[in-house]
N, C-alpha and C positions, 0 to 999 in steps of 0.2 A: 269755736270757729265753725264746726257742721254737726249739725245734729244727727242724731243716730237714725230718725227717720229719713231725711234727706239725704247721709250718705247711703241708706240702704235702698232707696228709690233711683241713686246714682247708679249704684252697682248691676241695677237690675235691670235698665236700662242700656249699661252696659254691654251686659251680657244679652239681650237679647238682637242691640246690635252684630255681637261678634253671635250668634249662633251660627249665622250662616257660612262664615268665615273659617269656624271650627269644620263645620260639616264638610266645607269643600276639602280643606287641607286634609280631612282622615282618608278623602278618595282618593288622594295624587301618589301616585308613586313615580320613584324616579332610578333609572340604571346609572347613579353617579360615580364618576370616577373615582380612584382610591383618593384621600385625603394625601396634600402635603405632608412634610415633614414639618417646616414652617408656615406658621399664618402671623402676617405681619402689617398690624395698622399703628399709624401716626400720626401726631397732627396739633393743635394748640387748643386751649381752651382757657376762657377768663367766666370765673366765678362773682358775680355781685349777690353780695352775701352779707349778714350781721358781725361784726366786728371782731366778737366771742358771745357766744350763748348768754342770750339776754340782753343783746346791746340795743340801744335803740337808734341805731349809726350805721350805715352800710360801709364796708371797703370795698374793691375789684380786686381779685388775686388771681394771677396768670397763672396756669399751670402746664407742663405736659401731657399731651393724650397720647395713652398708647395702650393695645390690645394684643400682645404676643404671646405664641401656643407653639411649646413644639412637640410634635407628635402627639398630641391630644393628652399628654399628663404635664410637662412642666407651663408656667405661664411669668406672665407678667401685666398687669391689668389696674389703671386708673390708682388707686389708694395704694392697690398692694402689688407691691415691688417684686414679690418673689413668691411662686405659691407650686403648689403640686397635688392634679386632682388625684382624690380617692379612687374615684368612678365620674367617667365623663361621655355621659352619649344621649342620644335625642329624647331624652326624656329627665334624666336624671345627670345632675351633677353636686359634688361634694368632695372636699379639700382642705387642706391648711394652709396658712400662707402669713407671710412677713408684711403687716401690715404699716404703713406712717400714717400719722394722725396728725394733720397739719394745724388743728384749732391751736387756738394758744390765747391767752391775755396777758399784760401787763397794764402795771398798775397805772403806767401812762396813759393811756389807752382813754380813762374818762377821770374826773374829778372825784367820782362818788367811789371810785376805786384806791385813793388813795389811802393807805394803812393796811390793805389787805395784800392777799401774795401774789405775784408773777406764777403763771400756770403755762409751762413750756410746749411746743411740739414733741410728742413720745411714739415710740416704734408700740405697735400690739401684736400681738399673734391673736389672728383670727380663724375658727373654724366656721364653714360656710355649707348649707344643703340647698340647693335647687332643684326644685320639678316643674317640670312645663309638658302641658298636653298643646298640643296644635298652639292655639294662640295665647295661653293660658299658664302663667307664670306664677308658683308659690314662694318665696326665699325666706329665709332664715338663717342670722348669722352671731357668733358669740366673739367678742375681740377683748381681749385681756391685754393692759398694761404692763408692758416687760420693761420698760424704761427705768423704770422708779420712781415715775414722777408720782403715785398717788393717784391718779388719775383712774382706776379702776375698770370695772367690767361693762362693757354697752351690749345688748341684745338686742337685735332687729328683726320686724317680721315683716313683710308687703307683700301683696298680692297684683299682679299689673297684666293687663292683656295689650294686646298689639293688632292694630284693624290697618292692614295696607287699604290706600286713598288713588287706588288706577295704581302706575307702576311705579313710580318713585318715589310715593312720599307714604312712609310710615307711622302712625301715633299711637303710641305706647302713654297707658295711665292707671292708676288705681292709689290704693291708700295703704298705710303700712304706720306702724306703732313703735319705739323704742323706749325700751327698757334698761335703768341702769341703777346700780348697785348703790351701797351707802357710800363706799370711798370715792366711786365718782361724783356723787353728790354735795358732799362734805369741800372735795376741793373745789367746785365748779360755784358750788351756790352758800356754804354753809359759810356761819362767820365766826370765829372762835374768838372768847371773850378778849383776847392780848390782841386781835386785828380790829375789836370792837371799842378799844381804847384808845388805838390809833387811827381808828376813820372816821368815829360818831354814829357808826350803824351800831343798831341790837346785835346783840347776840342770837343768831341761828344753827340752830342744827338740823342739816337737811338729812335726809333717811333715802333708802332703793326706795324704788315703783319705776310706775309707769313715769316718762321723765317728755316726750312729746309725740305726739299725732302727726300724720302730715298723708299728703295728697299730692302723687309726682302726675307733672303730664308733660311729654316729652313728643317731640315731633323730630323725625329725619328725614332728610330730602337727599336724592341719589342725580350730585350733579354730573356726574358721570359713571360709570361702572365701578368708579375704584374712587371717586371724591366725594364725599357726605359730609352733610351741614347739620349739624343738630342744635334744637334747642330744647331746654329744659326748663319749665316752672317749677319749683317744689312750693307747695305750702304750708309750715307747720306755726305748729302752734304748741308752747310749752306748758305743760301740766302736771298739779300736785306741787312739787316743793319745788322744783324749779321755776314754775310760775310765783310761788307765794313770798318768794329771796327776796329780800330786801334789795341785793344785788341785780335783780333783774329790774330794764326798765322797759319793755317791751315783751309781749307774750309771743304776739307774731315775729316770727322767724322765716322770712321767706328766704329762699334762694334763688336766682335765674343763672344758668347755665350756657353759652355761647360755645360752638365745638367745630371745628374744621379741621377731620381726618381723611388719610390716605390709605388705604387698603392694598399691599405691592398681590 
């Protein structure tokens, strides 16, 4: 999907947009008042997404938005349900948290999937590290399957900056890579000879790496002090054994995101 010369003429580009944005931000200082106990946003959001990993079919799936902190260690945020930072302040954050992993397939789902297994929604525990200078955001995160479903371990890395556009609209973007283990792979993409004789596919066995790439760019608009609208492009593209799955009909995997939250 982007070549490595092209994404690094992106990034550099990037950042020499946001220098000046960085610069201003290191000069500001502000006498702000002590934080809440509660920070509390709400609101809806509908995902147009691939069906399951690899489909070549999009669904729309509603979900809840919500971003809740209280006293700057417990939360509750987007995926994960329940979480508690390590260390959390203007620079650095890092945590655990009860994560849900809403993907899922069944075998309904497509024709070419028949003979193979139903792959459920499963809880993970996720460990998570953020640093952000001024505009300038690192993440990395490891989420393990506690469910039992088989479903194994995803590792995420992105890198994203944020360029405010005058005073209320914000665009957030950069690229980021996931990484997942053999058990994730095996259930998601691999085909074991006894589902190989009831579907007509080969036999695969998919192995960890690198499993896809992707490129978020996200724009928010502040339609009032406490209303914002966001939208979300991701673009990924799945690679290595996930792309090579017989199971897979589609490499590109995009996502778009629709969001209208409340901030009390």
């Amino acid at each position: 999907m982007f070549s490595s010369p092209q994404l690094g003429a992106g990034l550099m580009a990037l950042a020499g947009l946001l220098a000046p944005v960085a610069s201003f931000a290191q000069q500001v200082t502000t006498n702000a008042a002590p934080a809440p106990d509660w920070t509390v946003t709400v609101g809806a959001e509908g995902q147009w997404e691939p069906a399951y990993p690899g489909a070549n079919f999009m669904r729309l799936r509603p979900f809840p938005a919500f971003d809740i902190e209280y006293k700057n260690r417990l939360f509750a945020k987007e995926d994960m349900l329940l979480g508690v930072y390590f260390i959390n302040n203007a620079n650095w954050s890092a945590g655990l948290a009860l994560q849900y992993d809403f993907t899922e397939r069944e075998t309904s789902d497509d024709i070419r999937l028949r003979g193979l297994q139903n792959v459920p929604t499963t809880p993970r525990a996720k460990l998570f590290v953020n640093y952000t200078l001024s505009a300038f955001t690192l993440s990395t995160s490891a989420a393990q399957d506690i469910g039992g479903n088989r479903e194994g371990l995803v590792v995420d890395a992105n890198a994203t900056a944020t360029l405010p556009i005058g005073k209320k609209l914000y665009l957030t973007a950069g690229p980021g890579v996931t990484w997942t283990n053999g058990t994730y792979q095996q259930t998601w993409f691999g085909i074991t000879p006894s589902q190989s004789a009831a579907s007509g596919l080969p036999v695969y066995d998919a192995h960890g790496g690198a499993a896809t790439g992707y490129i978020t760019v996200e724009a928010d608009y502040l339609i009032t002090k406490s209303l914002t609208a966001t939208v979300e492009m991701k673009f990924a593209r799945l690679y290595g054994n996930s792309a090579s799955s017989p199971i897979t009909r589609r490499v590109q995997q995009n996502t778009d995101t629709f969001a209208l939250t409340y901030t009390f």
